[in-house]
Each structure stands twice: as structure tokens, then as C-alpha cells.
C-alpha positions as YAML, in Angstrom:
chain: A
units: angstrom
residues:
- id: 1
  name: UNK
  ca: [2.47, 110.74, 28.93]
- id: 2
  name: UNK
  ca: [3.55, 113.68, 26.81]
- id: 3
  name: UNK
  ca: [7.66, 112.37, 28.28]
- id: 4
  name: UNK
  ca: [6.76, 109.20, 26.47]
- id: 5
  name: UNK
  ca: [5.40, 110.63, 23.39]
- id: 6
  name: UNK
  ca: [8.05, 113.28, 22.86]
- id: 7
  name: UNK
  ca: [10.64, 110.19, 23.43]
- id: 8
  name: UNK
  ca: [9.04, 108.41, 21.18]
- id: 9
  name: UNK
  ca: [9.36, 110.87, 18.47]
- id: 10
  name: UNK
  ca: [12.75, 111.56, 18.53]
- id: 11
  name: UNK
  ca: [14.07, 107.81, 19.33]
- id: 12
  name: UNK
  ca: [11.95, 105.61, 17.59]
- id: 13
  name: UNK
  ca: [9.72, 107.88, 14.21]
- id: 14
  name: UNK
  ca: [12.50, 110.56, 13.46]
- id: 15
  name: UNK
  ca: [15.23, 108.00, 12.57]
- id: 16
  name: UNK
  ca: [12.64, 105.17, 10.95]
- id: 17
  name: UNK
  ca: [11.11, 108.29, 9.01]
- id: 18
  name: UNK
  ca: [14.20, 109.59, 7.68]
- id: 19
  name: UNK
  ca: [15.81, 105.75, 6.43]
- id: 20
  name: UNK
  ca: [12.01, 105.58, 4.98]
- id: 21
  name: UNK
  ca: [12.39, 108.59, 3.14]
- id: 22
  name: UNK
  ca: [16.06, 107.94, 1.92]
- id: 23
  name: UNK
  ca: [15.02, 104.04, 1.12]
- id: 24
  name: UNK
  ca: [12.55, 105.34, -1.41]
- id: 25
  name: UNK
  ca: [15.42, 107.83, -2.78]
- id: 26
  name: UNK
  ca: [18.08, 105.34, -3.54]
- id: 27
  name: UNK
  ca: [15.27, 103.02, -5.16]
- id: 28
  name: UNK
  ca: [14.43, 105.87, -7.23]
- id: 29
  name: UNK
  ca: [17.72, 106.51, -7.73]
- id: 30
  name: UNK
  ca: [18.73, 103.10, -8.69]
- id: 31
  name: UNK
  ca: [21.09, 102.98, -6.24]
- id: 32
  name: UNK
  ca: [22.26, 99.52, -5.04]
- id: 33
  name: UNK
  ca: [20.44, 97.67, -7.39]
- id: 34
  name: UNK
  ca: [22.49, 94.24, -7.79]
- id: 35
  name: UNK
  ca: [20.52, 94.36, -3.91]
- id: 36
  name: UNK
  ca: [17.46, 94.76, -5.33]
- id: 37
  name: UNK
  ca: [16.68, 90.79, -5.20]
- id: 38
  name: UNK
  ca: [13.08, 89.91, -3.42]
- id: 39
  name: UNK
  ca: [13.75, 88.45, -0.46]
- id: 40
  name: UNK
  ca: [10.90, 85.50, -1.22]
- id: 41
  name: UNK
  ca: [9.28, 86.31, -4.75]
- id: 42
  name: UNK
  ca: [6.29, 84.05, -4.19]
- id: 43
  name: UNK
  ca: [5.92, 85.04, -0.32]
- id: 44
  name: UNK
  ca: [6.28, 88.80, -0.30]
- id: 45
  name: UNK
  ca: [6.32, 89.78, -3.60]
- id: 46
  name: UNK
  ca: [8.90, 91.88, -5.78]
- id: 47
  name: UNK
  ca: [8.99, 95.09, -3.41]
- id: 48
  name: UNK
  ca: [10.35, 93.41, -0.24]
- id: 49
  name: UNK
  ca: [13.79, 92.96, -1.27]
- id: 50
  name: UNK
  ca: [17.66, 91.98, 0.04]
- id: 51
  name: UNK
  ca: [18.96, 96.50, -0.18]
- id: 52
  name: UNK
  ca: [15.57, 96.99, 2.03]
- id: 53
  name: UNK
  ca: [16.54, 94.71, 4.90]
- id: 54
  name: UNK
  ca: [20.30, 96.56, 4.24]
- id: 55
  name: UNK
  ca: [19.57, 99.92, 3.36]
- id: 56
  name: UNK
  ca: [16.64, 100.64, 5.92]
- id: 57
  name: UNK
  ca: [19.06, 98.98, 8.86]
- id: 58
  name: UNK
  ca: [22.39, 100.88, 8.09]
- id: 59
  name: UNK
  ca: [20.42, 104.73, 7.57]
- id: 60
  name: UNK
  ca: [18.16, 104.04, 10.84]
- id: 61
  name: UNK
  ca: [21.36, 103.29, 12.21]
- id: 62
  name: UNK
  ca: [23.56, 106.17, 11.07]
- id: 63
  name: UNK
  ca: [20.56, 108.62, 11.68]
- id: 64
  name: UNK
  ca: [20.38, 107.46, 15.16]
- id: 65
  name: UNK
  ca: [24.14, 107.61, 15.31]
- id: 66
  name: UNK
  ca: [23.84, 111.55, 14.65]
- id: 67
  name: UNK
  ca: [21.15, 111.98, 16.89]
- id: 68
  name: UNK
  ca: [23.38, 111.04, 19.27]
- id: 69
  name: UNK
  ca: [26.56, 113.76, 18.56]
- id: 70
  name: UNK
  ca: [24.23, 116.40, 18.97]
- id: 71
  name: UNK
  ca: [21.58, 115.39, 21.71]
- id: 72
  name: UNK
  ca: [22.04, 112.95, 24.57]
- id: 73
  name: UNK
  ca: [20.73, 109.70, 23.86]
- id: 74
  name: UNK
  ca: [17.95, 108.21, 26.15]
- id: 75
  name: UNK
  ca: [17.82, 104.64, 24.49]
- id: 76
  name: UNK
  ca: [19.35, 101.76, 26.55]
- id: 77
  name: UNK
  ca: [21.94, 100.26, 24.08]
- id: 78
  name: UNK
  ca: [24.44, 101.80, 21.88]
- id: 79
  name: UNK
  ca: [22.63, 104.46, 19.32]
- id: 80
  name: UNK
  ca: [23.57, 103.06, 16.29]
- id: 81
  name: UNK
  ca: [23.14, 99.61, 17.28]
- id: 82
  name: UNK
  ca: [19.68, 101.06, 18.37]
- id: 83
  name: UNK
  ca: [18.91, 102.68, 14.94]
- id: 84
  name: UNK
  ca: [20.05, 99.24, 13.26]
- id: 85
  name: UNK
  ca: [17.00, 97.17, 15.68]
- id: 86
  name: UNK
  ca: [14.65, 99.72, 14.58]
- id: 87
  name: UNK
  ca: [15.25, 99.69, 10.49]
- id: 88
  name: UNK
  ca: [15.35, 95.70, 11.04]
- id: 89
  name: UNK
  ca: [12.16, 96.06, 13.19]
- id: 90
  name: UNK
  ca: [10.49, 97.98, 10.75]
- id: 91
  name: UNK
  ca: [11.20, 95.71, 7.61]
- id: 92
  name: UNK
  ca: [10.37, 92.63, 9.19]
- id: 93
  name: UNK
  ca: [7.06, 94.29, 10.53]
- id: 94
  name: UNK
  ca: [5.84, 94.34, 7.11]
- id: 95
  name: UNK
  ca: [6.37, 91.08, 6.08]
- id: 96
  name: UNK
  ca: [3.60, 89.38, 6.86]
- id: 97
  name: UNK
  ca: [1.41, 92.48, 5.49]
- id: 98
  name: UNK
  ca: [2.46, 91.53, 2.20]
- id: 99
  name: UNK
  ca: [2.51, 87.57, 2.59]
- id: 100
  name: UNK
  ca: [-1.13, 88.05, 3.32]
- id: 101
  name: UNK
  ca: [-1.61, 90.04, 0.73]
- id: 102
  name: UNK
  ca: [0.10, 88.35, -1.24]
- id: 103
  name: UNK
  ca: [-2.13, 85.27, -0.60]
- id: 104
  name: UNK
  ca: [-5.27, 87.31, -1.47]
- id: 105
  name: UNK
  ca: [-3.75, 87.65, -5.07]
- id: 106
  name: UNK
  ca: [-3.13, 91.49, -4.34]
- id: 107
  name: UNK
  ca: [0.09, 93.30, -6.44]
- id: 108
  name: UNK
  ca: [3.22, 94.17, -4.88]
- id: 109
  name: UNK
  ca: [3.23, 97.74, -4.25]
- id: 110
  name: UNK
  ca: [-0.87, 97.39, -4.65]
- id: 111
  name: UNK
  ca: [-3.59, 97.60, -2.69]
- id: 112
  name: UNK
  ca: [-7.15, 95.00, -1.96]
- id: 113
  name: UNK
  ca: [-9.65, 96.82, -5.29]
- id: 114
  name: UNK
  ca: [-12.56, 95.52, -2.79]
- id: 115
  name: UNK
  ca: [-11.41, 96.71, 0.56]
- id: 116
  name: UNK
  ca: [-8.73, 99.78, -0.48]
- id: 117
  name: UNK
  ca: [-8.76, 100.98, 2.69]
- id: 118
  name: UNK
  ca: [-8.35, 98.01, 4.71]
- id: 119
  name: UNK
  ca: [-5.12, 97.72, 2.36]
- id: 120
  name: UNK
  ca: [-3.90, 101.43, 3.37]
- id: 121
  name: UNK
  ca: [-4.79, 101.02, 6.97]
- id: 122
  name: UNK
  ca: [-2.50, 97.68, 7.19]
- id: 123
  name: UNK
  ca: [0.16, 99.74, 5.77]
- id: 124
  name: UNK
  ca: [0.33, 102.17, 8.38]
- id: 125
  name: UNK
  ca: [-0.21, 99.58, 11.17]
- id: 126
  name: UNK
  ca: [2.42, 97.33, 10.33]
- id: 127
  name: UNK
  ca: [5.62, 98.51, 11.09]
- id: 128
  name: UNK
  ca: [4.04, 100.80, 14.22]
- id: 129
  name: UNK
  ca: [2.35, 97.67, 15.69]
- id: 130
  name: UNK
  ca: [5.21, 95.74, 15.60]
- id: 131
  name: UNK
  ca: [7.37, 98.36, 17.21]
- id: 132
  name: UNK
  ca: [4.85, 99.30, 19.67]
- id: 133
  name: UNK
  ca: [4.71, 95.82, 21.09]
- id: 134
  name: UNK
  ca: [8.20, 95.20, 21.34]
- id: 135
  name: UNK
  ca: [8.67, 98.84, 23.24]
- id: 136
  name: UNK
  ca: [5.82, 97.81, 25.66]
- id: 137
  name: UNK
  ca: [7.60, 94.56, 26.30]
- id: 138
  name: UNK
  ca: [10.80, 95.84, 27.11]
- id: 139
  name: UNK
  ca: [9.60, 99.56, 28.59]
- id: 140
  name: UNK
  ca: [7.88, 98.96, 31.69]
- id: 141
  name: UNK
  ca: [9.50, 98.22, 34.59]
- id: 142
  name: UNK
  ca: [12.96, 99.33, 32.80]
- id: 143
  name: UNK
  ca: [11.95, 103.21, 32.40]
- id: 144
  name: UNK
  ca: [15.36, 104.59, 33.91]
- id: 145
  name: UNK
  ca: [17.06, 103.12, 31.26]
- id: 146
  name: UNK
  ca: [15.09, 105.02, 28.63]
- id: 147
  name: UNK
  ca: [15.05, 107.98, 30.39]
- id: 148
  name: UNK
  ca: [11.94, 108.29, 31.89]
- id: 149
  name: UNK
  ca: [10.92, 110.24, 34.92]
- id: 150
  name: UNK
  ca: [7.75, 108.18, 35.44]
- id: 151
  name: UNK
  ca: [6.78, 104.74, 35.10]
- id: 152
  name: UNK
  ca: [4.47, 102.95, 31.97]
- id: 153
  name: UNK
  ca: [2.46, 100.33, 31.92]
- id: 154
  name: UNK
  ca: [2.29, 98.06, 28.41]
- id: 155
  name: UNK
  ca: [-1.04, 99.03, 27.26]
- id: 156
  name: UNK
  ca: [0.11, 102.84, 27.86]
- id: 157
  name: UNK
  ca: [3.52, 102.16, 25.67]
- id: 158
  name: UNK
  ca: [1.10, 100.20, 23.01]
- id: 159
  name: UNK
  ca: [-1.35, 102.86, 22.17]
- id: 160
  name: UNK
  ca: [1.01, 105.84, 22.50]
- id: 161
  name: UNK
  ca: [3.53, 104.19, 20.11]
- id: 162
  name: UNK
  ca: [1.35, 102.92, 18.07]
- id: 163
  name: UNK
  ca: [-0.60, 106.11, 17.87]
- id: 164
  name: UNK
  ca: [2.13, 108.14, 17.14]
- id: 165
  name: UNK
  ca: [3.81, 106.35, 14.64]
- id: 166
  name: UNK
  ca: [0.88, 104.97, 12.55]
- id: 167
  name: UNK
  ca: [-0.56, 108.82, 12.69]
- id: 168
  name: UNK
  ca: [3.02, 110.02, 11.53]
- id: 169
  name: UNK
  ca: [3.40, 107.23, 9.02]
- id: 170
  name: UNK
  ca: [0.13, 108.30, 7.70]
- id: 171
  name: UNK
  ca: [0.98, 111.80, 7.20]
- id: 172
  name: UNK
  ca: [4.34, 111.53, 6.01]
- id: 173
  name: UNK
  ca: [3.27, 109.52, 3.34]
- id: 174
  name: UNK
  ca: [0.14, 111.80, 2.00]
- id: 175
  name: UNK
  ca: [3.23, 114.88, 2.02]
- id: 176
  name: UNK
  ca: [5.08, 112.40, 0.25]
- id: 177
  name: UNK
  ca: [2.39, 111.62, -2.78]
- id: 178
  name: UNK
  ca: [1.82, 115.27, -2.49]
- id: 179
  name: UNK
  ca: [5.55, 115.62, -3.45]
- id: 180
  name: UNK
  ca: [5.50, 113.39, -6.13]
- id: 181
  name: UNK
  ca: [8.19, 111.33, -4.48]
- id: 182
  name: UNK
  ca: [5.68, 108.51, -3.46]
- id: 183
  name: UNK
  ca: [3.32, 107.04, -5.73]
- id: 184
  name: UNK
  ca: [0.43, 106.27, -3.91]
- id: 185
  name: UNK
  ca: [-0.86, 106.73, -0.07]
...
């Protein structure tokens, strides 16, 4: 299980988490704003927006992309095509988050007054559910192709991934309030 975990961390958190951390840099920065349209206003609300969907895809993908120069890469498709499925993944995994919450009259960017932590908790699930599923789909019975040296069954791949990145997603952000470079957990 630790095989799994490790790979995990390196070829599915480490290149999410950095296109994460760069996504909120160029907002802050400004950067690419005539791409700063919401995707659906009234659906997902102003945060979810058209340089998201493009930055979040194209620096998953590049990160992956030098991940692979320097280490061997155990994914089964090109890297940066790879990196590209994950940023993708990970913005459409948080969709329906914020459609719900958007239903429930909660704030872009905000979070449920009544139930905060529900809100926070839904945050960090999201994107790692989503991901998680789709890796136990397509991980079992196909383990060479990642890598592996043992097999895994789904509900193994599920809670590792999910785990793992939720846990990590969770932390990362508290260092990044911490930093001042997020706003809120």
C-alpha cells in the first residue's frame, strides 16, 4: 500500500498542488484576466471561471511534463497529456460543490454560516473524490501500466487517494492562509 501511496503523491497531488498554488498566483497577480469570465454566473458563481479550466490544465500539465525529464514516469499515457486530465479533473470536480452551494444561497468563495464546516470539508473532498474514483476505475486490473508491483482493488485505490489528497489539500491550504497567500481555509 505504501507503492500506491508514494505513487500517488508524486503522479497525481505534487502536480495538482503546484497548478493550485500557481492558479491562485496569477489570480492574484491579475494575470490573464480577459479569462477571468465565470464559466456559468448563476450555476457556479463568479470564482469558477474560463483561465481556471485553462490555467489549472496547461500548469498540471507542464508540471507533470518536468516530472518527467528528471524521474521516470509511471503513468500510462503521455505525462503532459496526463498532467492536462488531472488539472481538468480537478476543476470539473468542484463544480457541482459550488452549484450546490450555490443553490443554498451561499457566496462564491464563501462558506454555509450554519454548517461552516460541512462547507470546508466539501472543499477538500471535491476534487480528491472525484480523482479517487476515476483512479479506482481505471487502476485495478491495469497496475503494470502504472507501475505497480502489486495488484489493487477499487475500494483500496478509493480510500488511499482520497485520503491522501483530501489530507494534503487540507494542509496545504491551512500553510497557505498561514502565508497570507490564501484567504481563508
Amino acid at each position: 500500500m505504501a507503492e500506491l501511496l508514494v505513487w500517488n503523491l508524486k503522479w497525481v497531488l505534487l502536480p495538482t498542488a503546484v497548478a493550485g498554488v500557481l492558479h491562485m498566483l496569477v489570480v492574484r497577480g491579475g494575470v490573464l484576466s480577459r479569462l477571468a469570465q465565470p464559466i456559468w454566473l448563476s450555476g457556479f458563481g463568479s470564482n469558477k471561471t474560463w483561465r481556471g479550466v485553462l490555467v489549472m490544465t496547461t500548469l498540471a500539465a507542464i508540471t507533470l511534463w518536468v516530472q518527467a525529464l528528471v524521474t521516470k514516469p509511471n503513468v500510462p499515457v503521455h505525462p503532459a497529456l496526463w498532467g492536462a486530465g488531472l488539472g481538468l479533473l480537478y476543476v470539473i470536480a468542484e463544480l457541482p460543490n459550488s452549484f450546490i452551494k450555490r443553490r443554498l444561497g451561499i457566496a462564491s468563495g464563501g462558506q454555509s454560516a450554519r454548517f461552516p464546516w460541512l462547507s470546508a470539508a466539501a472543499d477538500k473532498l471535491d476534487s480528491a473524490l472525484l480523482g479517487s474514483m476515476v483512479l479506482a476505475l481505471w487502476i485495478p486490473g491495469n497496475e503494470s501500466e502504472f507501475g505497480f508491483n502489486q495488484s489493487y482493488g477499487f475500494w483500496t485505490v478509493v480510500s488511499v487517494s482520497l485520503a491522501a489528497n483530501s489530507g494534503i489539500h487540507a494542509l496545504l491550504s491551512w500553510i497557505l492562509v498561514a502565508l497570507h497567500i490564501k484567504k481563508r481555509f
